[in-house]
N, C-alpha and C positions, 0 to 999 in steps of 0.2 A: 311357968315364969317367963315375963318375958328377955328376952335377950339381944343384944345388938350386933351384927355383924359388920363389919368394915372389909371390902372386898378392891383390890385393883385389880384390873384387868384391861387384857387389848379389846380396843375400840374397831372391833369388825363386826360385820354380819352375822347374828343368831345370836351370840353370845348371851343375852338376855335369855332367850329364850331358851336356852341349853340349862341356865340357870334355874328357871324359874321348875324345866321339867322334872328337874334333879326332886327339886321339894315337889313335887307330884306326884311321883315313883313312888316316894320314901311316907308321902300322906302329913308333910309338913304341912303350915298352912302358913303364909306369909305377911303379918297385919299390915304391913307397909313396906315399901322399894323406891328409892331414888338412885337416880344414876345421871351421870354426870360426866364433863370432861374433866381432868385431872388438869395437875400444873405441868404432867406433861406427856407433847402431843403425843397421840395415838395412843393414850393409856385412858382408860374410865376408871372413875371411883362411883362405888356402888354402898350404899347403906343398904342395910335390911333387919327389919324388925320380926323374929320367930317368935312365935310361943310354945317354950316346950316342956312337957310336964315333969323329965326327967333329965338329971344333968349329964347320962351319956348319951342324949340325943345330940346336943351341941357338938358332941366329940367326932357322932357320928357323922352330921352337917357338914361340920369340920372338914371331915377327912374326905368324904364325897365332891367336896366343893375344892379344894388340891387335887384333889386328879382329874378337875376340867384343862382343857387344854390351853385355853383362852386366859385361865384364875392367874395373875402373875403374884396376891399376897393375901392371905384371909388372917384375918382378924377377929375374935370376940372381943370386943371392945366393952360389955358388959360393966365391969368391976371396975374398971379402971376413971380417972379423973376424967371426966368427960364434955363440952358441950353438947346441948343438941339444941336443932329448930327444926321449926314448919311452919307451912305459910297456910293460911288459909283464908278463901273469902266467902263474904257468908250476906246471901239474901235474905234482906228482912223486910217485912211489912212495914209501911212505916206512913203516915198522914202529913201534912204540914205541923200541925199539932203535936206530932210525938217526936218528931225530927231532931227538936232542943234534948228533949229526954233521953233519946237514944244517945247522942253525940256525948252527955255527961257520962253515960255509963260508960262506954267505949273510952274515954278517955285513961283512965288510971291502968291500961290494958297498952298503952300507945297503939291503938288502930286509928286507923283512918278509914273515913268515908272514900271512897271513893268513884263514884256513881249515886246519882240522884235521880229518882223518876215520880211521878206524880204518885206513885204507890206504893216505893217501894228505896230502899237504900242500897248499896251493897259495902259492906266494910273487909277493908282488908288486915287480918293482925298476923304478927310473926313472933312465934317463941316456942317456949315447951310446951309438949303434948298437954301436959295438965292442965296451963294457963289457958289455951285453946278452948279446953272441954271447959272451962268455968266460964268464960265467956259466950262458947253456945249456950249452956246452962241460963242464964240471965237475957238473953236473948229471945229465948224461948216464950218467954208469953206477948212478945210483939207478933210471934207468927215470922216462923223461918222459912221461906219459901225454897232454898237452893243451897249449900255446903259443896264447896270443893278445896280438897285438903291434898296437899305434895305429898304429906308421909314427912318421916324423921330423917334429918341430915345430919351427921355426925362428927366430933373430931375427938381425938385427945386433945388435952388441957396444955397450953405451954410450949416448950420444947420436949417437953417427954415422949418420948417413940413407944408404938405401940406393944403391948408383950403378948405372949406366947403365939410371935409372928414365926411363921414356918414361909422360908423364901423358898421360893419355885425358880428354878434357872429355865432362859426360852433356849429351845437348842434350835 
């Protein structure tokens, strides 16, 4: 199943990578990772999307991921009222000819074109993972030459704070 984790942490050197070793060791696999600067300075906020087959792997992630030095708040944000996005932009085949065609389908998706070549379109869309895949899906028989996707970006819903937050004090 998969699961979302929401992570701040100090914005220094390795940090990522410390992180990503943690799930290496342990034989996680990570479907996706954005990282980012926080609203505030010197802190990142980190998404990441696991897949894990059982629900004390999370716990264990979990616990692994608090005793980084660097982790200042971990989150499974999973269950809870959520947004999410991702951007993605996506090379298509494309003629003079099919150009009108493409532009209709894309449309009801809010992407935009943005890049035209004499063979080719690039459109950029933003939203849920799912939305995303139906629109490569429909895409798909123009001839998709290139896909590059951020990975999922996350919040809670509102004012509601995150739960079964475990604060870490920096000493």
């Amino acid at each position: 199943m998969k699961r979302i984790i929401s992570l701040t942490v100090l914005n220094q050197a390795g940090v990522l990578n410390r992180i990503t070793g943690l799930f290496s060791k342990k034989h996680f696999n990570i479907e996706s990772i954005t990282v980012g600067h926080s609203e505030t300075e010197g802190i990142s906020r980190m998404t990441l999307v696991v897949n894990v087959q059982e629900e004390n792997e999370i716990e264990q992630i979990t616990k692994q991921l608090n005793k980084q030095i660097d982790v200042l708040k971990v989150v499974d944000i999973t269950s809870q009222s959520i947004v999410t996005r991702e951007l993605a932009l996506i090379k298509v085949m494309s003629t003079p000819a099919t150009r009108m065609e493409i532009q209709g389908l894309i449309q009801p998706f809010r992407a935009t074109v943005i890049d035209v070549s004499r063979e080719s379109v690039v459109i950029q869309v933003t939203g849920e993972p799912e939305k995303i895949e139906v629109l490569i899906d429909l895409l798909k028989p123009y001839g998709i030459k290139e896909i590059a996707r951020t990975g999922t970006t996350a919040f809670t819903r509102g004012m509601q704070r995150a739960t079964k937050e475990v604060p870490i004090s920096i000493v």
